[in-house]
C-alpha positions as CSV (number, residue, x, y, z in Angstrom):
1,X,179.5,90.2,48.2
2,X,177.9,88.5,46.0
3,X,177.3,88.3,42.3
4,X,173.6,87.8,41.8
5,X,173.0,88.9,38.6
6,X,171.6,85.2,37.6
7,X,167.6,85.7,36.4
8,X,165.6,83.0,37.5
9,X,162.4,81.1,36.2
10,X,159.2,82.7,37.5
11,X,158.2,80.5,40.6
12,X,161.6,79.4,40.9
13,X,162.8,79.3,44.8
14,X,165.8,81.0,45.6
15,X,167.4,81.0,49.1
16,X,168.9,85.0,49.8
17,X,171.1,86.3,52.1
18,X,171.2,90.1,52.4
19,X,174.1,91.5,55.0
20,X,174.4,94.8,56.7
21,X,177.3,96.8,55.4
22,X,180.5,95.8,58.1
23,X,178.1,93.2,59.7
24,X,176.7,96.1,62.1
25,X,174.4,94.3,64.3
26,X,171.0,96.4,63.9
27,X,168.4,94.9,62.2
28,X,166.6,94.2,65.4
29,X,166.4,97.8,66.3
30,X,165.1,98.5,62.7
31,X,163.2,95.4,62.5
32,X,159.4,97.3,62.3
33,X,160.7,99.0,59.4
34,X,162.0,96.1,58.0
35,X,158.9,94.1,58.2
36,X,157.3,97.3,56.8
37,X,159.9,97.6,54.1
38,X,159.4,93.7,53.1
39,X,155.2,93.6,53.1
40,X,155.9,96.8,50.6
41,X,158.4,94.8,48.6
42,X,156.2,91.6,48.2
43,X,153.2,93.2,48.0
44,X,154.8,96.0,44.8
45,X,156.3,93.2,43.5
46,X,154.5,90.3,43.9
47,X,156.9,87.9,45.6
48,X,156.3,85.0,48.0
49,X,158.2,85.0,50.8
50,X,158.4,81.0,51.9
51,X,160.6,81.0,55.1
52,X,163.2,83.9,56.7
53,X,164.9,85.0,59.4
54,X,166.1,88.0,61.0
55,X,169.6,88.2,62.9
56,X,171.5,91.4,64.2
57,X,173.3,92.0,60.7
58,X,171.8,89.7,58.5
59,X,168.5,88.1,56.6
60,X,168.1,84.8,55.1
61,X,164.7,84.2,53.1
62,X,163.4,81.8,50.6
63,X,161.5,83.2,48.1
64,X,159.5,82.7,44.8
65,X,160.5,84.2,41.9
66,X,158.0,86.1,40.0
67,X,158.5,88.1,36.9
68,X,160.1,90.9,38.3
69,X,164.1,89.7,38.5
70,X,165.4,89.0,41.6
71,X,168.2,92.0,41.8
72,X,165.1,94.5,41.4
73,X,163.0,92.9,44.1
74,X,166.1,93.6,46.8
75,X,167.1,96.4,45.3
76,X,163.3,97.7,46.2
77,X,163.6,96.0,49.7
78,X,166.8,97.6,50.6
79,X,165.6,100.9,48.7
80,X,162.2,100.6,50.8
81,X,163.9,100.4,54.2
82,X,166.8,103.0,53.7
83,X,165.1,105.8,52.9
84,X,163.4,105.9,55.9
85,X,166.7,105.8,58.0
86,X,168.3,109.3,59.1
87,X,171.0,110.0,57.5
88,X,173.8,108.7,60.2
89,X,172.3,105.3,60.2
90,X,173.5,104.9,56.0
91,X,174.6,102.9,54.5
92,X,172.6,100.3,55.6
93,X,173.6,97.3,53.4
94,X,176.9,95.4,52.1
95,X,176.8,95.8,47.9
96,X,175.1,92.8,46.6
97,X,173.6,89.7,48.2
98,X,174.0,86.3,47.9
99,X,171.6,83.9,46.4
100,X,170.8,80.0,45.6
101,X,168.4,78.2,43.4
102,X,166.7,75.6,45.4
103,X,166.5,72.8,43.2
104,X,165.2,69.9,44.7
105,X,162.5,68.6,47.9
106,X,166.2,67.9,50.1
107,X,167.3,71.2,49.1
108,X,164.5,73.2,50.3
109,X,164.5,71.1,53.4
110,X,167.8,71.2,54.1
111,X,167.4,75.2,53.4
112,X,164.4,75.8,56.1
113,X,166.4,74.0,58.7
114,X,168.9,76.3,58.0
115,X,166.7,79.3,58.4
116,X,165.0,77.9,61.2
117,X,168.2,77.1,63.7
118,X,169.8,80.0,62.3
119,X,169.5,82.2,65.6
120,X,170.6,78.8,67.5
121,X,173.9,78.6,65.2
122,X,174.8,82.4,66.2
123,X,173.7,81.7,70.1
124,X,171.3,84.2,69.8
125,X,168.8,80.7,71.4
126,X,169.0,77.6,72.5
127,X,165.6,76.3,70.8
128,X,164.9,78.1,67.3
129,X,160.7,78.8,68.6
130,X,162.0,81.2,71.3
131,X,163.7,83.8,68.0
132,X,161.0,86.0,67.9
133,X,162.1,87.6,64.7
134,X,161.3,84.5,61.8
135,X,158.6,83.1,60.2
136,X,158.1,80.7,62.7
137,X,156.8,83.3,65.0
Protein backbone atom coordinates (compact mmCIF):
# COMPACT_ATOMS: atom_id res chain seq x y z
CA UNK A 1 0.00 0.00 0.00
CA UNK A 2 1.26 2.86 0.63
CA UNK A 3 4.43 4.49 1.76
CA UNK A 4 3.59 7.11 4.24
CA UNK A 5 6.37 7.62 6.08
CA UNK A 6 6.51 11.51 4.97
CA UNK A 7 6.16 13.81 8.52
CA UNK A 8 4.18 16.71 7.98
CA UNK A 9 4.02 20.39 9.35
CA UNK A 10 1.79 20.64 12.48
CA UNK A 11 -1.66 21.89 11.05
CA UNK A 12 -0.81 20.63 7.81
CA UNK A 13 -4.02 18.88 5.96
CA UNK A 14 -3.44 15.66 4.75
CA UNK A 15 -6.12 13.62 2.80
CA UNK A 16 -5.81 9.54 4.08
CA UNK A 17 -7.01 6.57 2.81
CA UNK A 18 -6.94 3.56 5.07
CA UNK A 19 -8.12 0.04 3.30
CA UNK A 20 -9.31 -3.17 4.80
CA UNK A 21 -6.88 -5.91 4.30
CA UNK A 22 -8.27 -7.86 0.75
CA UNK A 23 -10.90 -5.07 0.43
CA UNK A 24 -13.29 -7.18 2.78
CA UNK A 25 -16.36 -5.06 2.86
CA UNK A 26 -17.02 -4.64 6.75
CA UNK A 27 -16.54 -1.44 8.08
CA UNK A 28 -20.26 -0.88 8.19
CA UNK A 29 -20.77 -3.81 10.53
CA UNK A 30 -17.86 -2.47 12.70
CA UNK A 31 -18.70 1.07 12.15
CA UNK A 32 -19.69 1.79 16.18
CA UNK A 33 -16.39 0.66 17.03
CA UNK A 34 -14.90 2.55 14.44
CA UNK A 35 -16.43 5.83 15.39
CA UNK A 36 -15.38 4.72 18.96
CA UNK A 37 -11.90 3.82 17.85
CA UNK A 38 -11.53 7.35 15.96
CA UNK A 39 -13.13 9.86 18.94
CA UNK A 40 -10.22 7.72 21.04
CA UNK A 41 -7.61 8.46 18.38
CA UNK A 42 -8.39 12.29 18.02
CA UNK A 43 -9.11 12.85 21.27
CA UNK A 44 -5.35 10.78 22.65
CA UNK A 45 -3.80 12.51 20.03
CA UNK A 46 -5.16 15.57 19.34
CA UNK A 47 -6.08 15.49 15.63
CA UNK A 48 -8.77 17.32 13.71
CA UNK A 49 -10.68 15.38 11.70
CA UNK A 50 -12.03 17.95 8.69
CA UNK A 51 -14.17 15.70 6.46
CA UNK A 52 -14.41 11.55 6.10
CA UNK A 53 -16.22 8.85 4.87
CA UNK A 54 -16.98 5.42 5.61
CA UNK A 55 -17.45 2.67 2.71
CA UNK A 56 -17.59 -1.20 3.17
CA UNK A 57 -13.63 -1.64 3.02
CA UNK A 58 -12.38 1.66 3.08
CA UNK A 59 -11.96 5.30 4.92
CA UNK A 60 -11.07 8.52 3.42
CA UNK A 61 -10.54 11.55 5.92
CA UNK A 62 -8.88 14.87 5.86
CA UNK A 63 -7.17 15.59 8.74
CA UNK A 64 -4.86 18.16 10.64
CA UNK A 65 -1.61 17.32 11.51
CA UNK A 66 -0.66 17.96 14.95
CA UNK A 67 2.63 17.10 16.59
CA UNK A 68 2.12 13.60 16.93
CA UNK A 69 3.29 12.11 13.12
CA UNK A 70 0.82 10.95 11.06
CA UNK A 71 1.98 7.04 10.87
CA UNK A 72 1.46 7.06 14.84
CA UNK A 73 -1.96 8.70 14.80
CA UNK A 74 -3.22 5.53 12.31
CA UNK A 75 -1.27 3.27 13.81
CA UNK A 76 -3.36 4.14 17.15
CA UNK A 77 -6.62 4.24 15.06
CA UNK A 78 -6.21 0.95 13.56
CA UNK A 79 -4.56 -0.35 17.02
CA UNK A 80 -7.67 1.18 18.83
CA UNK A 81 -10.24 -0.65 16.70
CA UNK A 82 -8.53 -4.08 16.34
CA UNK A 83 -8.08 -5.02 19.52
CA UNK A 84 -11.53 -5.10 20.21
CA UNK A 85 -12.27 -7.54 17.28
CA UNK A 86 -12.40 -11.42 18.12
CA UNK A 87 -9.83 -13.06 16.92
CA UNK A 88 -11.38 -14.47 13.49
CA UNK A 89 -12.29 -11.03 12.41
CA UNK A 90 -8.02 -10.19 12.15
CA UNK A 91 -6.37 -8.77 10.45
CA UNK A 92 -8.40 -5.96 9.95
CA UNK A 93 -6.26 -3.56 7.77
CA UNK A 94 -4.03 -3.67 4.40
CA UNK A 95 -0.22 -2.59 5.67
CA UNK A 96 0.13 0.95 5.28
CA UNK A 97 -2.21 3.78 4.07
CA UNK A 98 -2.12 6.20 1.57
CA UNK A 99 -1.78 9.83 2.22
CA UNK A 100 -1.70 13.49 0.41
CA UNK A 101 -0.72 16.91 1.52
CA UNK A 102 -3.54 19.27 0.69
CA UNK A 103 -1.77 22.18 -0.53
CA UNK A 104 -3.91 24.73 -1.77
CA UNK A 105 -8.02 26.24 -1.30
CA UNK A 106 -8.80 23.96 -4.95
CA UNK A 107 -7.12 21.10 -3.43
CA UNK A 108 -9.07 20.88 -0.42
CA UNK A 109 -12.13 21.47 -2.40
CA UNK A 110 -11.52 19.37 -4.91
CA UNK A 111 -10.70 16.66 -1.91
CA UNK A 112 -14.23 17.15 0.13
CA UNK A 113 -16.05 16.63 -3.09
CA UNK A 114 -14.33 13.65 -3.31
CA UNK A 115 -15.16 12.52 0.15
CA UNK A 116 -18.51 13.67 -0.18
CA UNK A 117 -19.70 11.73 -3.54
CA UNK A 118 -17.55 8.99 -2.56
CA UNK A 119 -20.54 6.55 -1.64
CA UNK A 120 -22.25 7.86 -5.05
CA UNK A 121 -18.86 6.80 -7.07
CA UNK A 122 -19.09 3.10 -5.55
CA UNK A 123 -23.19 3.07 -6.03
CA UNK A 124 -23.57 2.65 -2.62
CA UNK A 125 -26.29 6.27 -3.43
CA UNK A 126 -27.58 8.17 -5.78
CA UNK A 127 -27.30 11.63 -3.67
CA UNK A 128 -24.17 11.71 -1.26
CA UNK A 129 -26.87 13.21 1.92
CA UNK A 130 -28.65 9.77 1.91
CA UNK A 131 -24.72 7.84 3.12
CA UNK A 132 -25.38 7.75 6.50
CA UNK A 133 -21.85 6.94 7.51
CA UNK A 134 -19.74 10.58 6.70
CA UNK A 135 -19.42 13.73 8.14
CA UNK A 136 -22.19 15.05 6.42
CA UNK A 137 -24.47 13.12 8.50
Amino acid sequence: MGRSRIEYEIGQLVFVTIVTRDRRPCLIKYRRLLYSAAHRTIRRLGIEMIEWVVLPDHIHAIVRVSNVPLSDVVRAFKLSMTSRLSPEDRPLWQVGYWDKAIRTDSDLRNRIEYIRWNAVKHGYVSDPSNWLYSSLD
